[in-house]
C-alpha positions as CSV (number, residue, x, y, z in Angstrom):
1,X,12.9,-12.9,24.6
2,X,13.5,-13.5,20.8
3,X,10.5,-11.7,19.5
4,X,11.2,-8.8,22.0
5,X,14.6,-8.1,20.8
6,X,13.0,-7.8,16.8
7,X,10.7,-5.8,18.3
8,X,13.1,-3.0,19.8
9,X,15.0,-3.6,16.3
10,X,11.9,-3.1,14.5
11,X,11.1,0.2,16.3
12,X,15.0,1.4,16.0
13,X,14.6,0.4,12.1
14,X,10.9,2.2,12.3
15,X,12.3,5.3,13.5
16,X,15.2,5.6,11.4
17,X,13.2,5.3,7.8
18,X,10.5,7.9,8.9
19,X,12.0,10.6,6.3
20,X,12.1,8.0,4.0
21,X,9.0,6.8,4.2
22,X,7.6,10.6,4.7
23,X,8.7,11.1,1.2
24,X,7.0,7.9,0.0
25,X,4.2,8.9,1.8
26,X,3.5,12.3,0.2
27,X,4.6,11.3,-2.9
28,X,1.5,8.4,-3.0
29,X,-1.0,11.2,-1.5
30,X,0.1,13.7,-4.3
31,X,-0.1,11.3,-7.2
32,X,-3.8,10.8,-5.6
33,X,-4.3,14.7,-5.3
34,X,-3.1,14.6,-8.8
35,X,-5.3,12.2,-10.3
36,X,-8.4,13.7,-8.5
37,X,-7.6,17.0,-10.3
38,X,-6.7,15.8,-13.9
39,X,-8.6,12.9,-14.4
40,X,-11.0,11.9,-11.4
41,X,-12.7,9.5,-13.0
42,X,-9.5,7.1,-12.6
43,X,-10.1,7.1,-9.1
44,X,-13.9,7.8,-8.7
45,X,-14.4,5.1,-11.6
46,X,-11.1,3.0,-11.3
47,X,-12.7,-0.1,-12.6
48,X,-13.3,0.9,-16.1
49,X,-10.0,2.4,-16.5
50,X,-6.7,1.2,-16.0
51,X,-4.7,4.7,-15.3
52,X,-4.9,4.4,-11.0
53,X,-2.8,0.9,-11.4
54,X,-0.5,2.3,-14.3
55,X,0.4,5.4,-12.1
56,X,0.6,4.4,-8.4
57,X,2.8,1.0,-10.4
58,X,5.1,3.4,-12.0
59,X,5.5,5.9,-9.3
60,X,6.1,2.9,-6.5
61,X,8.8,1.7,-9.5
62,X,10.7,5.1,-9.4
63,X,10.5,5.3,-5.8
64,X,12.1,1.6,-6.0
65,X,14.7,2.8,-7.6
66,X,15.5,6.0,-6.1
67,X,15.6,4.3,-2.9
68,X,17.8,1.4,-4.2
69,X,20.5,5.0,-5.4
70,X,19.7,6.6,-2.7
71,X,21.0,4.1,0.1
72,X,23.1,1.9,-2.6
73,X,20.9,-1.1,-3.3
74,X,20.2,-1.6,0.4
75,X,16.6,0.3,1.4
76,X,13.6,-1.5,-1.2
77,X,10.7,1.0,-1.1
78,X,8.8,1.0,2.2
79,X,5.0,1.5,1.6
80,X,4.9,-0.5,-1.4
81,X,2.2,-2.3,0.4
82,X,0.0,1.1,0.4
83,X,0.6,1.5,-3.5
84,X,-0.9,-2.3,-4.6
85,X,-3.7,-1.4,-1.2
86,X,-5.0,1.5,-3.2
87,X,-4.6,0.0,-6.5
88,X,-6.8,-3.2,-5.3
89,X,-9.4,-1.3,-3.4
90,X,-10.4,1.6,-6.0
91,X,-9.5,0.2,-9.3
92,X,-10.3,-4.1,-8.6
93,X,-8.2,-6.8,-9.5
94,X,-7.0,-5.6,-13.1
95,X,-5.6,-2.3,-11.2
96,X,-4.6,-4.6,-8.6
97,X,-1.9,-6.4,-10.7
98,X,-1.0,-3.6,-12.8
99,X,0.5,-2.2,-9.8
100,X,1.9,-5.7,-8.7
101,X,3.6,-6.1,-11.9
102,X,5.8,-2.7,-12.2
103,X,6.6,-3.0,-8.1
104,X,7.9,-6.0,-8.5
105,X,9.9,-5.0,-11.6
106,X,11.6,-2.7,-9.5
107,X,12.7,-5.4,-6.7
108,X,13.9,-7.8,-9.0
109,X,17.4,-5.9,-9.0
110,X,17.5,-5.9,-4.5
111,X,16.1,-9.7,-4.2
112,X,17.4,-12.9,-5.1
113,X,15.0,-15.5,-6.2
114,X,13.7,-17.2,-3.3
115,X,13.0,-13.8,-1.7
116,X,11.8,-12.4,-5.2
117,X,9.2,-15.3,-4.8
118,X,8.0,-14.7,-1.8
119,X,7.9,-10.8,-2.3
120,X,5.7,-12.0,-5.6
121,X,3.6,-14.0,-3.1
122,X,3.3,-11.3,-0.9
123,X,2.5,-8.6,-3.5
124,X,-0.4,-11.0,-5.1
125,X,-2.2,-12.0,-1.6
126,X,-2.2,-8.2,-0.8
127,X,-3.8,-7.2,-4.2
128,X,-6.4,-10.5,-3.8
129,X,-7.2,-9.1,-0.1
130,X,-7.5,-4.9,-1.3
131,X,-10.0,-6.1,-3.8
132,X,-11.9,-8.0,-1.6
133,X,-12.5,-5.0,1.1
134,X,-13.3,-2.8,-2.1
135,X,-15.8,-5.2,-3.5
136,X,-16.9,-5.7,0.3
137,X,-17.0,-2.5,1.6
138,X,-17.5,0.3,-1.6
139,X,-19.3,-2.1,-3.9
140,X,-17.4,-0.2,-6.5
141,X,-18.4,3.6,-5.4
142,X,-15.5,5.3,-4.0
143,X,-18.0,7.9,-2.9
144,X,-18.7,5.5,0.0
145,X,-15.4,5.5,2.2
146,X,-16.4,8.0,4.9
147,X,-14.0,8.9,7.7
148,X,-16.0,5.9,9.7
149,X,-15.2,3.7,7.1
150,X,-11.9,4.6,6.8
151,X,-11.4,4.1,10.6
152,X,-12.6,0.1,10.0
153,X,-10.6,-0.1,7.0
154,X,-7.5,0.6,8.5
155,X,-7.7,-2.4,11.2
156,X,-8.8,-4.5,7.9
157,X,-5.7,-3.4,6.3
158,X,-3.6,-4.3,9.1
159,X,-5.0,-8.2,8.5
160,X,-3.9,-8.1,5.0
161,X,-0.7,-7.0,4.9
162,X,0.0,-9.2,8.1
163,X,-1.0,-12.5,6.4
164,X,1.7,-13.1,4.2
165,X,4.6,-12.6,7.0
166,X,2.4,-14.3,9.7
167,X,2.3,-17.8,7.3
168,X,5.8,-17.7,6.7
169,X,6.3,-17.5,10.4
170,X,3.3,-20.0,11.5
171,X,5.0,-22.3,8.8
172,X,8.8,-21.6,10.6
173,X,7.4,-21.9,13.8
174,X,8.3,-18.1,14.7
175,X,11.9,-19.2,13.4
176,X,12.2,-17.0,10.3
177,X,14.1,-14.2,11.5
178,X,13.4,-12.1,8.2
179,X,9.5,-12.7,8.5
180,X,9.4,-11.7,11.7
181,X,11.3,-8.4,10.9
182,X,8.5,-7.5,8.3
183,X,5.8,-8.7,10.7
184,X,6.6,-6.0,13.7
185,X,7.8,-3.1,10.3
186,X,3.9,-3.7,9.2
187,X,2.5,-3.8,12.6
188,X,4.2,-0.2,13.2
189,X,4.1,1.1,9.8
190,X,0.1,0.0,9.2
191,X,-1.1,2.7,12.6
192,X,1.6,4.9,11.4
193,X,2.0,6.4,8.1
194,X,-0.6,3.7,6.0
195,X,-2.9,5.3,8.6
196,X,-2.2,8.6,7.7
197,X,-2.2,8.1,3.8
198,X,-5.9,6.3,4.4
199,X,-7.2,9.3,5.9
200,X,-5.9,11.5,3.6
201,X,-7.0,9.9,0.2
202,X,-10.4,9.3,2.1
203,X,-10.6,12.9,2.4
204,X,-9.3,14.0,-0.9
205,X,-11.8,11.6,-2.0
206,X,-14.5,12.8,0.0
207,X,-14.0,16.7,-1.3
208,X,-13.9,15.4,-4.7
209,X,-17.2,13.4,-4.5
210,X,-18.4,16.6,-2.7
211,X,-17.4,19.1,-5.3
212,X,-19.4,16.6,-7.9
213,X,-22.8,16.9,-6.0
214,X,-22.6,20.5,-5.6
215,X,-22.1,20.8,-9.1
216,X,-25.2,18.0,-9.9
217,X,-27.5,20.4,-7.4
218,X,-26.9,23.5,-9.9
């Protein structure tokens, strides 16, 4: 009965954020658009370059702290998990904690320590998993993430930004109220809008690798 009240909450809280989180949204998939157009290579060659981290960190910071004036201190930034994803799976682990290390500089002002902690915990097991699935899965070519692909890697996702809540909560025995909130927000937000920012930096990907094979042929 517990789990199905946090779940109705959850959705309520869901539906309530979604011009929020539309902004964040489009705000990651234009820095990405951006990047593609001024310097592609930190996205189609992230690992030898540290600008994907530094940008997608910064931007999640100012989105941090637009959203802690925006709704006075109370809203931290939504799809903060999508920012240290991307960062992880393009650009490998030295993009990975880039990212981790300016997003968290702009919770330590909304957290206390304990939570601060865990939100460190959280940040660094997402980076360690996005790394993985880019080692695993694009072996360091971007080129590779197809719409297929992308399909496979959004259920994948969905495992990685669930771990950290689901150990807090296996460790509580379901009794941590606050895990349990994030667990059912990630659950809706991961087929939701992460979906929907997956597919789209797939595709903007896609073009781009596109538009560099057409110019190869001539």
């Amino acid at each position: 009965m517990e789990w199905i009240m946090h779940l109705e909450s959850g959705a309520k809280e869901a539906i309530a954020m979604v011009p929020h989180v539309s902004l964040q949204a489009a705000v990651l998939i234009g820095s990405f658009a951006m990047l593609l157009t001024m310097r592609r290579e930190a996205v189609l060659d992230a690992r030898n370059h540290l600008i994907l981290g530094s940008i997608l960190g910064i931007t999640g910071l100012c989105l941090n702290l637009l959203s802690e004036h925006m709704q006075n201190g109370s809203a931290p930034i939504h799809v903060y998990t999508d920012f240290v994803f991307w960062s992880g799976l393009l650009g490998g682990w030295r993009n990975a904690l880039l990212s981790v290390a300016f997003l968290l500089l702009g919770r330590v002002p909304l957290l206390g320590m304990e939570n601060f902690l865990f939100s460190m915990a959280d940040s660094l097991l997402i980076a360690a998993g996005s790394v993985f699935l880019g080692k695993w899965f694009l072996q360091g070519q971007p080129c590779l993430l197809t719409f297929r692909l992308s399909l496979r890697l959004v259920f994948l996702r969905v495992l990685v930004v669930l771990l950290p809540p689901a150990m807090v909560l296996l460790a509580s025995a379901g009794h941590n109220t606050l895990a349990l909130g994030l667990f059912i927000r990630r659950v809706i937000g991961s087929f939701t809008f992460s979906a929907i920012i997956l597919f789209c930096c797939a595709l903007l990907i896609q073009r781009e690798c596109n538009r560099e094979w057409d110019t190869q042929e001539y």
